[in-house]
N, C-alpha and C positions, 0 to 999 in steps of 0.2 A: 264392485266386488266380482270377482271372475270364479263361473261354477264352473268343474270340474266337464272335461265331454262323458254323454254317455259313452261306455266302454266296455266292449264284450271282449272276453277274453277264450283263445280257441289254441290248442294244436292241434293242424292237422295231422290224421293218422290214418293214413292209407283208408280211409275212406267210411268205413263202417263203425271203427270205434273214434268218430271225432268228437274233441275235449272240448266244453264249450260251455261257459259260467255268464251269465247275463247280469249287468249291473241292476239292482233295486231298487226304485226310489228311495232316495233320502240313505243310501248305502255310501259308507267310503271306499274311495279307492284300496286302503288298505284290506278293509273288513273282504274286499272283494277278491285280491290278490290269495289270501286265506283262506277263504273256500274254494278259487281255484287249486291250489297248493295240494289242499283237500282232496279233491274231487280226482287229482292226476293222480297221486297217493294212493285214492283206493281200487281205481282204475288199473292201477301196475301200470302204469307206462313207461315208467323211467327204467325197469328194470328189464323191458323188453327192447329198449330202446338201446341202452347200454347193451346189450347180448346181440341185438344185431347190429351192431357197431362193426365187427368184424366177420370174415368168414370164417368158419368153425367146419373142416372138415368129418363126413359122416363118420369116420373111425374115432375122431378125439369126441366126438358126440357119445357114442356107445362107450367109451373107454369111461368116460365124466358119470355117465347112467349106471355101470355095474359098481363105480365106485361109492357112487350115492346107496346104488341098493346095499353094498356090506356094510356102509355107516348105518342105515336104517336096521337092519339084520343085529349088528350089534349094540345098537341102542335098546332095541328089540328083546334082548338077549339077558343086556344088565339088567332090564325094569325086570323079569323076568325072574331072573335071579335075587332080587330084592325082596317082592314079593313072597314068592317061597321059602325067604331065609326068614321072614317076620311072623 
């Protein structure tokens, strides 16, 4: 019968936030894949990982941040308005 290797699972990430899930005795491989899956998930890695994908010059940065701040403003705005109309 052939057991499984132990198996640590890691991405490295420029050094300080490195991802790294250690197999359990008596853990499966699956069960283990799943808390890693987990563990990157709460971490945000993929989402930072994805954004520095490409370069993003600082003007389309600032141009991206005021647009975010008028959605939040106007989100801001409805709840606001709802409130006060009940």
């Amino acid at each position: 019968m052939s057991e499984f290797p132990r198996t640590n699972l890691s991405i490295p990430k420029g050094g300080e936030n490195c991802m790294t899930v250690k197999l359990n005795p008596g853990e499966s491989q699956d069960s283990l894949l799943r808390r890693f899956r987990k563990e990157v998930m709460k971490a945000r890695i993929l989402p930072e990982v994805r954004r520095k994908r490409w370069f993003t010059p600082p003007s389309e940065l600032r141009r991206l941040q005021k647009q975010k701040a008028i959605r939040k403003a106007r989100q801001a705005q409805r709840r606001r308005n709802r409130q006060g109309g009940l």
